[in-house]
Every structure is written in C-alpha cells, then in structure tokens.
C-alpha positions in Angstrom: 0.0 0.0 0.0 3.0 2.6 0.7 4.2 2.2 -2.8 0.7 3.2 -3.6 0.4 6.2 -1.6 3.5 7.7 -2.5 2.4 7.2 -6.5 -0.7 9.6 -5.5 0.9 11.9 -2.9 4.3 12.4 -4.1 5.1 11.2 -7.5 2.0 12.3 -9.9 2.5 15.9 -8.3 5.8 16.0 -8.7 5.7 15.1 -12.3 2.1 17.4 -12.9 3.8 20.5 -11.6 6.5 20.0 -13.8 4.6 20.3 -16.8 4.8 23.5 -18.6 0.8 24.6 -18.4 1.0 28.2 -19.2 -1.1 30.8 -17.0 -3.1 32.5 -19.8 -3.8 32.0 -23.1 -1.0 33.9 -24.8 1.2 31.5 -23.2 0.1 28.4 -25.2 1.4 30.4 -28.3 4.7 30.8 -26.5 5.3 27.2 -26.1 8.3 25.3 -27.6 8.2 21.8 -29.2 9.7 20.4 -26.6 6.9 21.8 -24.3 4.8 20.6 -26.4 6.1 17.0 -26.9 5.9 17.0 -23.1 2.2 17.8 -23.1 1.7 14.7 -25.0 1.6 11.6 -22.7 -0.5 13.3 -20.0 -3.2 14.7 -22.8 -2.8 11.0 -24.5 -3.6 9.2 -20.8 -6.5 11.9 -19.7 -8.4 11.6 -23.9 -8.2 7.8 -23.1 -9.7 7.8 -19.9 -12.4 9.9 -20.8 -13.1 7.8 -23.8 -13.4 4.6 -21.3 -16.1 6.5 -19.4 -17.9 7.8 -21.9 -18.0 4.1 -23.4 -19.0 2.7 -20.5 -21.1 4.8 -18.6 -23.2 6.9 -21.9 -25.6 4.2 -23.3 -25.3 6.2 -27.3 -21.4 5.5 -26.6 -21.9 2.0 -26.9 -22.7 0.1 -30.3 -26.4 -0.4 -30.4 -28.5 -3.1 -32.8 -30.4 -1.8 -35.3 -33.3 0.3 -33.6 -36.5 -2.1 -36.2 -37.2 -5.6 -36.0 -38.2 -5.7 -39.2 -35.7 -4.4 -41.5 -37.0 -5.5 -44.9 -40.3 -7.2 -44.8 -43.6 -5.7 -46.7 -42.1 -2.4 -45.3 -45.1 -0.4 -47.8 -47.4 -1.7 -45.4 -48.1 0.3 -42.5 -48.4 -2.6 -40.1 -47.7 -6.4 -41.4 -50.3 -8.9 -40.8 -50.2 -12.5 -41.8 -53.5 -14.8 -40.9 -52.4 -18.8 -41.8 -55.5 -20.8 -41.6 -54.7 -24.1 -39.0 -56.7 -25.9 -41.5 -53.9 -25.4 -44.1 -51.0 -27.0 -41.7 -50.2 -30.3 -42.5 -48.2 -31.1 -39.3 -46.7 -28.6 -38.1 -45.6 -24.8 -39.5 -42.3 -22.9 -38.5 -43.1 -19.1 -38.6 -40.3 -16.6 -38.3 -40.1 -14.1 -35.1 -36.6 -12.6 -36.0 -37.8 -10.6 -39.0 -34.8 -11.8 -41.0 -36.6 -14.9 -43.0 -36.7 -14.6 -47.0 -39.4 -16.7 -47.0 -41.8 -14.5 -45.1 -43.7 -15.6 -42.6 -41.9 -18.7 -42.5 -38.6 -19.4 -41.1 -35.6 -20.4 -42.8 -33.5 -20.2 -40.2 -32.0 -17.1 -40.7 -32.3 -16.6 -36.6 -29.0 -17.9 -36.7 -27.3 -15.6 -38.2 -29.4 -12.8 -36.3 -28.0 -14.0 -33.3 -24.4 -14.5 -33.6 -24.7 -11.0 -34.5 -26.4 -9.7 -32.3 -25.8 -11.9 -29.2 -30.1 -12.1 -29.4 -31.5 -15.8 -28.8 -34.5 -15.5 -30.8 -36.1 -18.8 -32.4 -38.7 -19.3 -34.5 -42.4 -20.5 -33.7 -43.2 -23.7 -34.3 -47.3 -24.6 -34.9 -48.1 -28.3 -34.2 -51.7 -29.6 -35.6 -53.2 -32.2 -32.5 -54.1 -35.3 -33.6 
C-alpha cells in the first residue's frame, strides 16, 4: 500500500507541476516543441480515460443493434399482418419471429445468423396440428 500512496501523494504531483501549463492564453502560443512533446503523454492518458467513461457509462457510446425488428419485410405496409389458416397445416408450420426470414412468414432459419450478431437468442415459432 506505501508504494501506492506515495504514487498519488508524491510522485504524480511532482511530475504534474513540472509540466509546462501556461497561465493565460497567450502563453500556449509561446510554447516550444519540446513543451509541447511533453504535453503529449498526460493529454494522451486523460483523452483515453475519458473515452473509457464515456463508453462505458453513456448508453449512445456504446454500439447499439439496429433500432426495427423488421428491417426489410412488406415495409409499404403500414403494419404487417399474416393470418395462416390451421386448417392449411399439415403437421406442423415454422413461422419466423426474427424478421430476417426470405421466406416470409416462414422461417428459414435465418435466426441464426441474427443471433451470432447480435448476441439475441431469438427462435422461430413452431405450430403443431393435434391429432
């Protein structure tokens, strides 16, 4: 724990009030390359730790899914509505819930591939006739 403490109460203060930080405005004008190449590693250290915080703590910094489910079926509807008449299942029917299917409205598995993507665990629904 000393080495610790003496890391955030001697060293980082030490090596902070060495930097050359001017006291106004003109003074970043008046700064040579070698001030300037010493600005570098504490400017470098402070952008990444703000980008880690803004990644993790601002949910539009992380990636986000595409916002529809549906991204491509009967989209000149206003609303999509399928009606499948039980009578017309032989067996059984697979219908797609992932909105990714070609074969719309039933699945061809392309869940799958939704959810390697997407880390989603959507399946499809699957419509037995009793006997």
């Amino acid at each position: 724990m000393q080495p610790f403490a003496s890391l955030v109460k001697v060293t980082i203060p030490n090596y902070l009030s060495g930097l050359p930080i001017p006291d106004s405005i003109g003074g970043w004008f008046r700064l040579g390359v070698k001030d300037w190449a010493t600005l570098i590693p504490p400017t470098a250290a402070l952008a990444g730790l703000t980008y880690i915080t803004y990644r993790a703590f601002c949910p539009h910094g992380r990636p986000q899914p595409n916002a529809k489910v549906n991204p491509s079926i009967l989209k000149t509807n206003p609303k999509v509505v399928d009606t499948v008449d039980v009578e017309d299942i032989s067996e059984k029917a697979v219908f797609c819930r992932c909105w990714r299917t070609k074969n719309w409205p039933y699945c061809d598995g392309s869940h799958g591939n939704h959810n390697k993507e997407t880390g989603d665990n959507v399946g499809p629904l699957v419509v037995r006739r009793s006997k």
